[in-house]
C-alpha positions as CSV (number, residue, x, y, z in Angstrom):
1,X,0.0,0.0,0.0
2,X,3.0,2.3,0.7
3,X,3.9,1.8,-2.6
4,X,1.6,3.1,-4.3
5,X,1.3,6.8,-3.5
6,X,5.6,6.8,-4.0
7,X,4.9,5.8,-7.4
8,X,2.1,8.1,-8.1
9,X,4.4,10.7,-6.9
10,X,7.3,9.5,-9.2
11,X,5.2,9.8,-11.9
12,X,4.2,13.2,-11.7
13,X,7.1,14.1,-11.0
14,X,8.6,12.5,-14.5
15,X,5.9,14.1,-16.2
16,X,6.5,17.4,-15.0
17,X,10.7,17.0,-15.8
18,X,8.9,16.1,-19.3
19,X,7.2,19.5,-20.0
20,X,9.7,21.5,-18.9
21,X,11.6,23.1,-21.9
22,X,15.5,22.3,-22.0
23,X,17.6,25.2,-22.3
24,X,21.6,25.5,-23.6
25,X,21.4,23.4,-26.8
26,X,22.8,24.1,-29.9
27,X,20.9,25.3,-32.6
28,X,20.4,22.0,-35.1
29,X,19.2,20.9,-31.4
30,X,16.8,23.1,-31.1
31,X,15.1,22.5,-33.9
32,X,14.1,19.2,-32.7
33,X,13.3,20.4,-29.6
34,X,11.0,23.1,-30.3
35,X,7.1,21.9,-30.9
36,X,5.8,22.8,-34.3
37,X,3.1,25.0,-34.4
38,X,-0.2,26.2,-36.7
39,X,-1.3,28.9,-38.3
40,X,-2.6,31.6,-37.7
41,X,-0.9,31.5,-34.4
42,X,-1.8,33.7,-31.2
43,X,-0.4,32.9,-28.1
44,X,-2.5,34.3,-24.6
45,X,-0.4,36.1,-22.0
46,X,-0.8,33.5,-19.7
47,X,-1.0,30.6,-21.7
48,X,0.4,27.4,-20.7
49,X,1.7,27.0,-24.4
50,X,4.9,25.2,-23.8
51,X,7.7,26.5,-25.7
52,X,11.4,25.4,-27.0
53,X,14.6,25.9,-25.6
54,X,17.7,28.6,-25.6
55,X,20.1,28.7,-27.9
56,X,23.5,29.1,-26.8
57,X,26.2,30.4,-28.9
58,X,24.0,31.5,-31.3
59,X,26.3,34.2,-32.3
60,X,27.3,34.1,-36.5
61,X,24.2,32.2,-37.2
62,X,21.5,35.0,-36.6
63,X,21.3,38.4,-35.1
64,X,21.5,38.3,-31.4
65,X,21.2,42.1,-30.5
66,X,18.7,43.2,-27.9
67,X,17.8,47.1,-29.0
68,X,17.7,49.3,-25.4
69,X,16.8,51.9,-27.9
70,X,13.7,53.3,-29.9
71,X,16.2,54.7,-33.2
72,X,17.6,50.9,-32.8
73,X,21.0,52.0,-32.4
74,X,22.0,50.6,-29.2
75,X,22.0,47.3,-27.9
76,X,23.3,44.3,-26.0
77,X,24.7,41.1,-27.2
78,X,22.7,37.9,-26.5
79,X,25.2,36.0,-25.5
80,X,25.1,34.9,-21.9
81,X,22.6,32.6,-20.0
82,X,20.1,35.7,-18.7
83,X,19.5,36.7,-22.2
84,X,20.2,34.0,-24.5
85,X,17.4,33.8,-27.9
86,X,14.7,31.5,-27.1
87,X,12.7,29.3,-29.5
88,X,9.2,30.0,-29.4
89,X,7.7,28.0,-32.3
90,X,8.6,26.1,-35.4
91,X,6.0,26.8,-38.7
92,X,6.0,24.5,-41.8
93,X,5.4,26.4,-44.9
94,X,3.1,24.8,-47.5
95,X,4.9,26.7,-50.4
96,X,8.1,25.8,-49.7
97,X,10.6,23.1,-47.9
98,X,11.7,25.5,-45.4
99,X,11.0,25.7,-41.5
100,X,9.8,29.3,-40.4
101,X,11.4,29.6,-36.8
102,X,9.8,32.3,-34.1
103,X,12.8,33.0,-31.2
104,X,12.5,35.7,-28.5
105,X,15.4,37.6,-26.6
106,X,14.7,39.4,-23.5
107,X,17.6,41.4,-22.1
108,X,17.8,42.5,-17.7
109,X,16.0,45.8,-18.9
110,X,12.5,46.1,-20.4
111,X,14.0,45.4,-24.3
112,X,13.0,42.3,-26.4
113,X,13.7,41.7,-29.6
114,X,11.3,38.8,-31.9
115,X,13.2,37.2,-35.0
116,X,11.2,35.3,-37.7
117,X,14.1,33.1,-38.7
118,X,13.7,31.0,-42.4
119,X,15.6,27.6,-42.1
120,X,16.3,25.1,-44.8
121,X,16.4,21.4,-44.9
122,X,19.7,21.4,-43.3
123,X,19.0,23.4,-40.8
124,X,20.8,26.7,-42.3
125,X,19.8,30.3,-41.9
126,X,18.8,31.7,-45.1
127,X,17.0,34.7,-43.9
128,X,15.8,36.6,-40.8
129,X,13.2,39.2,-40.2
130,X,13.6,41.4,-37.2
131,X,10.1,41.0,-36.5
132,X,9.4,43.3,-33.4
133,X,12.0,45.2,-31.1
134,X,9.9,46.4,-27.6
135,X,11.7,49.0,-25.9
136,X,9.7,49.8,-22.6
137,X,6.5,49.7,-24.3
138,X,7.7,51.8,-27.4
139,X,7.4,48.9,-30.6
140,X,9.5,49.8,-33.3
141,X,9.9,47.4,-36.6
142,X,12.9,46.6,-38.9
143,X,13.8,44.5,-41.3
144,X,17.3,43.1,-42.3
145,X,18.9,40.6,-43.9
146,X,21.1,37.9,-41.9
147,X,25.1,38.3,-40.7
């Protein structure tokens, strides 16, 4: 009888190691980590949409700056643990064989940046979009091509 409720235990608690998303991977990694998602996509504030994982060392493969400014000329690097680009969502386009990828970077201050990142087959970067840059509640938009 003992047993059971240490095993019912176990198994939440194996579930819940389950959901939670795994950060520091490399970026081929994270495209099999990250769940693939429909569209149109909207996501709730408090949602319990699960998503991907960090990418570290992400540096020479997409942007990684976090704009502190509304002209977008300042920033920080996201290079370090705190503010590392998160995965948010992978997209399969009908049109095409590439993966659209939706990552998030949040610096210590109110900035965020949101990339739309285009991947191919092989998992290479072949185009990014700057998709939204929040600077303490200002939103300013830019496009750019990749490094």
């Amino acid at each position: 009888m003992k047993s059971k409720p240490f095993k019912l235990l176990l198994l939440t608690f194996l579930l819940s190691c389950y959901s939670i998303p795994a950060f520091s991977q490399t970026f081929k990694d994270a495209l099999k980590w990250t769940p693939y998602k429909s569209l149109p996509y909207k996501r709730n504030k408090f949602s319990n949409d699960q998503g991907g994982c960090g990418i570290m060392n992400a540096k020479g493969l997409i942007p990684i700056k976090i704009y502190t400014n509304v002209q977008c000329t300042e920033y920080e690097l996201a290079d370090n643990y705190d503010t590392m680009p998160e995965t948010n969502g992978l997209f399969k386009l009908t049109s095409s064989p590439h993966i659209l990828m939706y990552i998030g970077m949040e610096g210590v201050t109110e900035a965020q940046t949101d990339e739309l990142i285009l991947v191919d087959t092989y998992g290479k970067v072949t185009d990014v979009l700057v998709s939204k840059v929040n600077v303490s509640g200002a939103i300013v938009k830019q496009f750019y091509k990749p490094l």
